[in-house]
Wavefront OBJ file of the C-alpha trace (Angstrom):
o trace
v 18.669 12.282 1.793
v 18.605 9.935 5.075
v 21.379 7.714 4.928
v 19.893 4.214 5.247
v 21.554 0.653 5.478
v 20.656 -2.376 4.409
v 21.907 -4.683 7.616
v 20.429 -7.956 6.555
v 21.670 -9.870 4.110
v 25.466 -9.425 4.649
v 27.716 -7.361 3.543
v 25.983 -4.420 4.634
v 24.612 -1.966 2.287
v 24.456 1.990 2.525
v 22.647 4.092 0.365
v 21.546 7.904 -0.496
v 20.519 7.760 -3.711
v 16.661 6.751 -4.125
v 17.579 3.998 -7.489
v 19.947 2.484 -5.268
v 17.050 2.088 -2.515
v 14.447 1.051 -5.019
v 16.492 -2.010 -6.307
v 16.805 -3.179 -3.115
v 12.719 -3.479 -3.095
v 12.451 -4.611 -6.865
v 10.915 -7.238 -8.379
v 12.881 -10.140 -10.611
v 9.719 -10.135 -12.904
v 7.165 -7.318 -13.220
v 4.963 -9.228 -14.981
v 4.297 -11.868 -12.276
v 1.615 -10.693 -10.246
v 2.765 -9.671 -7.188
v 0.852 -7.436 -3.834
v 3.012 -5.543 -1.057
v 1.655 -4.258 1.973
v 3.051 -1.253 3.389
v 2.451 -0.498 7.376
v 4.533 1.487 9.694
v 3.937 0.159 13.882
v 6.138 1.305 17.043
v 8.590 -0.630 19.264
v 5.183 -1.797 20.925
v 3.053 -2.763 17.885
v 0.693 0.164 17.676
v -0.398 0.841 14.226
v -1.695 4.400 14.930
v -1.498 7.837 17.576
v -4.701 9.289 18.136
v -6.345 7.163 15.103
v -3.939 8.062 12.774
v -0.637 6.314 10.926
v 1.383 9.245 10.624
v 2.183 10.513 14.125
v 4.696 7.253 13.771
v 6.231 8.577 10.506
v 10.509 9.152 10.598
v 12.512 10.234 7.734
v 13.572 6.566 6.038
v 9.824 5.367 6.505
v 8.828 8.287 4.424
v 12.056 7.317 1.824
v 11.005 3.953 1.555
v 6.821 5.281 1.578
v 7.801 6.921 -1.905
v 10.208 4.334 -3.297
v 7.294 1.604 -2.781
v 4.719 4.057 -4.649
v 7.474 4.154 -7.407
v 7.940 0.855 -8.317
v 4.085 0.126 -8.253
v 1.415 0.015 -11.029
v -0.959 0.530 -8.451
v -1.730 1.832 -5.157
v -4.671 0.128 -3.890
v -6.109 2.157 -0.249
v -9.151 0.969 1.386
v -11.707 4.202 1.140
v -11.898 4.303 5.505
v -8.403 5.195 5.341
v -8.202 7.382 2.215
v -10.957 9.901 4.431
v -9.095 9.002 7.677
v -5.528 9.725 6.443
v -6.769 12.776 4.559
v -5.399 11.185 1.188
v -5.139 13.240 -2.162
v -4.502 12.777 -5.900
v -2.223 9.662 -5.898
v 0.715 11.545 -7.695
v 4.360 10.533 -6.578
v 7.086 13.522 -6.335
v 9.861 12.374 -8.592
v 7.988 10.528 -11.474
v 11.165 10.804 -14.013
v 12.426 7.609 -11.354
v 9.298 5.639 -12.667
v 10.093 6.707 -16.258
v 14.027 5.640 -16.071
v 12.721 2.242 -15.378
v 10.484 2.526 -18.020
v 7.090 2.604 -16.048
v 4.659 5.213 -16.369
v 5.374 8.255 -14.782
v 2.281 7.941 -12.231
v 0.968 4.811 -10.522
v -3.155 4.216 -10.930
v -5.053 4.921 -7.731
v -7.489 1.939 -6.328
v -9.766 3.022 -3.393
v -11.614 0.116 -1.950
v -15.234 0.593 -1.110
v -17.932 -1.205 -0.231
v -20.428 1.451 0.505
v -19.019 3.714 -1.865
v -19.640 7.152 0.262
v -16.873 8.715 -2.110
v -17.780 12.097 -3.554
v -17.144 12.487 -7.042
v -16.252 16.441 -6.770
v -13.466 15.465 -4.594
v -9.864 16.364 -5.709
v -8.948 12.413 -5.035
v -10.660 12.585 -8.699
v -10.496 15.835 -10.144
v -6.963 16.210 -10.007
v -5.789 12.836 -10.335
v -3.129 12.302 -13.191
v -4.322 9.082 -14.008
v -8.381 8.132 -14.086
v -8.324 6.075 -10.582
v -10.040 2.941 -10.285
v -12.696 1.963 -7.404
v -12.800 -1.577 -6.631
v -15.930 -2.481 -5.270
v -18.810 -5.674 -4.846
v -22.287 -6.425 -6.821
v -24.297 -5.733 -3.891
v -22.894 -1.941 -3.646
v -25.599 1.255 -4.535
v -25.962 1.140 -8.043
v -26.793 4.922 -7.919
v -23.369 5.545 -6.444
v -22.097 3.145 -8.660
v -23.360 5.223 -11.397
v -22.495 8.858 -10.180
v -18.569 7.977 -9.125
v -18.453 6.119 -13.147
v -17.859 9.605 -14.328
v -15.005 10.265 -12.514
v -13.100 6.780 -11.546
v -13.274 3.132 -13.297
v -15.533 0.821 -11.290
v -14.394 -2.522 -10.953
v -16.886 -5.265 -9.593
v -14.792 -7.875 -7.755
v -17.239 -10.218 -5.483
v -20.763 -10.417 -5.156
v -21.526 -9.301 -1.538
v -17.755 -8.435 -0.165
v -14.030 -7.778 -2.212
v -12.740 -11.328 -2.789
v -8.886 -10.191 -3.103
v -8.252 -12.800 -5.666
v -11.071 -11.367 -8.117
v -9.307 -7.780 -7.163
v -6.005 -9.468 -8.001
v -6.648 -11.252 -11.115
v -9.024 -7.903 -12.302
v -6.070 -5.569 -12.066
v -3.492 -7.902 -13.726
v -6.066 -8.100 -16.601
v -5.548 -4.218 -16.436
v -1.542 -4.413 -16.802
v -1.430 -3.827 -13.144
v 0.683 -6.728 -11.942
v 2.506 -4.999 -9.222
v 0.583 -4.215 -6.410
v 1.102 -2.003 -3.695
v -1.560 -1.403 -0.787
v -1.551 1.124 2.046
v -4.233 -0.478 4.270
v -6.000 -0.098 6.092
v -5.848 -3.138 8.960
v -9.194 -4.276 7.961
v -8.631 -4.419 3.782
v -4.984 -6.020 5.184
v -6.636 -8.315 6.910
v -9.247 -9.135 4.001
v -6.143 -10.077 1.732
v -4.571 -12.125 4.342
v -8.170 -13.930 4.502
v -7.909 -14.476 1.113
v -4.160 -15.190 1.307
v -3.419 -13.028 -1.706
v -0.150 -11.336 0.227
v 2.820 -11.674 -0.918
v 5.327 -9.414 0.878
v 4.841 -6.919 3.827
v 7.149 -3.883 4.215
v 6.681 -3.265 8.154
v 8.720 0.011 9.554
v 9.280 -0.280 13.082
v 8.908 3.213 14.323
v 11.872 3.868 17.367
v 8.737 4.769 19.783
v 6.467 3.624 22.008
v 2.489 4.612 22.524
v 0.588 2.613 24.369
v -3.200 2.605 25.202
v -5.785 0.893 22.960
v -4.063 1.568 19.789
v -4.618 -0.373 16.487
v -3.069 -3.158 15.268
v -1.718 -3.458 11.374
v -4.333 -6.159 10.814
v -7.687 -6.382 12.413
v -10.922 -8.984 11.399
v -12.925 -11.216 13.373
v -11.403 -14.202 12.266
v -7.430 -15.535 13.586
v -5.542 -16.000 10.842
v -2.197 -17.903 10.732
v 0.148 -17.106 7.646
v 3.954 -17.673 7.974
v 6.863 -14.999 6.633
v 10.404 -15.263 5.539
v 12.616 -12.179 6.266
v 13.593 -10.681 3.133
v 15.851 -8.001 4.410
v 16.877 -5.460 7.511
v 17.159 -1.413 6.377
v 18.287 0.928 9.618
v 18.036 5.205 9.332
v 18.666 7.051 12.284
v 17.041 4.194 14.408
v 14.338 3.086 12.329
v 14.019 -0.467 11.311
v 12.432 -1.565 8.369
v 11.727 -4.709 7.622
v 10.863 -6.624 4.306
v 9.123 -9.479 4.347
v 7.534 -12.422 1.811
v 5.575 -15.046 1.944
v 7.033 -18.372 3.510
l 1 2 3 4 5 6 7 8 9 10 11 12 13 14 15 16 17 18 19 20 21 22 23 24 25 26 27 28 29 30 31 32 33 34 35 36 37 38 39 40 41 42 43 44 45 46 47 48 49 50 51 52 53 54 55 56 57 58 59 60 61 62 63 64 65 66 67 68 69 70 71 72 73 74 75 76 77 78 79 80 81 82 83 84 85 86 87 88 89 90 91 92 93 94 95 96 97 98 99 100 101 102 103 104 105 106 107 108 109 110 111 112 113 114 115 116 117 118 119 120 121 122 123 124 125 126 127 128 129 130 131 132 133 134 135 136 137 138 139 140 141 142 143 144 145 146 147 148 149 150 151 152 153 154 155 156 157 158 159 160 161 162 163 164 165 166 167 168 169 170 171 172 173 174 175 176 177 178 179 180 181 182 183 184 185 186 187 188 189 190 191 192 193 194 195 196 197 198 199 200 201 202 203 204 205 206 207 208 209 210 211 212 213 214 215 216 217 218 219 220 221 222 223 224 225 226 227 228 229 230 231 232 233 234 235 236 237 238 239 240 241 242 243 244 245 246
C-alpha cells in the first residue's frame, strides 16, 4: 500500500495499514448523525478532465476513496454523476474491515434523482448486495416511481426539490447515521444550501488542468459556510485535506 502521512496535527503520523488510516477519519459517535463529502480538485481547483473526476485520481486519493466508503452506512451519489462516472453496484473490496468494526459488511447505495431516468434492469440494481435506496421529491413521475420500487427503496424527501435535512433525518430513521456523499457539485451544493455538511474530505490532486473545468460545488446561489481544518495526509505528493464544519 501507498505510504501516507498524516502532517497535521503534530507529531506526524505514517501509515500502511488501511485500520490505521480509517481511525484517522472515524467518528467519536456513530450514532450522531453525521454527512462527509468526498471531492478530489487539482493544484488549480478543477473538479474534473474532460467532464470527468477520475482523470485527477493518484494512489492515496483512491486509499482514502475506499476507507471513506468503509466507515459509511451510506453512500449517497447524485444520479447525473452515477451515469457520468459510469458507477456500479456500490460494493467495497475488503468488507471483512467493515465487519471488524462491527458494521455491515456493505454500505447501502442512495442515488439522488429528481427525474428519476434510472433503469431498473441496470446492474446498479441487479447486482447490488444491499437493496439501494433512491431518494427523490413528491413532484417526481409516479410511473417511474412505481417501476424503479421493484428494484430500489424510494424515499420521498421534499415536495418539489431534495430538502437535505428531510434526506438527513429520513436515513437516520433508517439506521443510516453516517453519511458519506460522492457528489456531484450540484447535490454538494444543494446540502451546503441546506447547510446539512458536516465535514469535506478534499484531495488536492499534484496537477494542473486548466480551461473551463468544474468546480466541486456549483448552484446559482453564493453561499458562504466557514471550515476548520481537521487534518493534513501527504502520499507521493498528494494532499488531502479533512475538513469540518466551523
Amino acid at each position: 500500500m501507498t505510504e501516507l502521512t498524516r502532517v497535521w496535527p503534530l507529531p506526524a503520523n505514517v501509515a500502511t495499514q488501511a485500520a490505521q488510516i480509517a481511525d484517522w477519519y472515524d467518528v467519536t459517535n456513530r450514532d450522531t448523525p453525521w454527512l462527509r463529502m468526498n471531492f478530489v480538485a487539482s493544484a488549480d481547483g478543477a473538479a474534473t478532465v474532460d467532464g470527468l473526476s477520475g482523470g485527477l485520481g493518484t494512489a492515496a486519493d483512491k486509499i482514502v476513496f475506499n476507507t471513506l466508503r468503509t466507515l459509511a452506512d451510506v453512500v449517497i451519489v447524485g444520479a447525473g454523476t452515477v451515469r457520468a462516472e459510469g458507477y456500479g453496484p456500490m460494493r467495497v473490496d475488503a468488507p471483512e474491515q467493515r465487519t471488524a468494526r462491527g458494521l455491515a459488511p456493505q454500505p447501502v447505495f442512495a442515488i439522488v434523482s429528481h427525474s428519476l431516468s434510472l433503469d431498473p434492469g441496470d446492474r446498479i440494481f441487479v447486482d447490488a448486495p444491499v437493496r439501494p435506496l433512491i431518494v427523490t421529491c413528491d413532484t417526481s413521475d409516479s410511473e417511474r416511481r412505481k417501476r424503479l420500487k421493484a428494484v430500489a427503496d424510494v424515499v420521498i424527501c421534499g415536495d418539489e426539490n431534495v430538502e437535505g435535512h428531510t434526506m438527513r433525518r429520513a436515513l437516520t430513521e433508517r439506521g443510516l447515521a453516517q453519511m458519506h456523499c460522492e457528489g456531484g457539485p450540484t447535490l454538494f451544493g444543494d446540502l451546503v444550501r441546506d447547510d446539512v455538511v458536516d465535514e469535506l474530505c478534499l484531495t488536492l490532486s499534484p496537477m494542473l488542468v486548466g480551461g473551463a473545468a468544474d468546480r466541486i460545488l456549483s448552484g446559482d446561489d453564493q453561499t458562504l459556510r466557514g471550515l476548520s481544518l481537521s487534518h493534513v495526509v501527504e502520499g507521493e505528493g498528494t494532499l488531502l485535506l479533512r475538513y469540518v464544519r466551523a
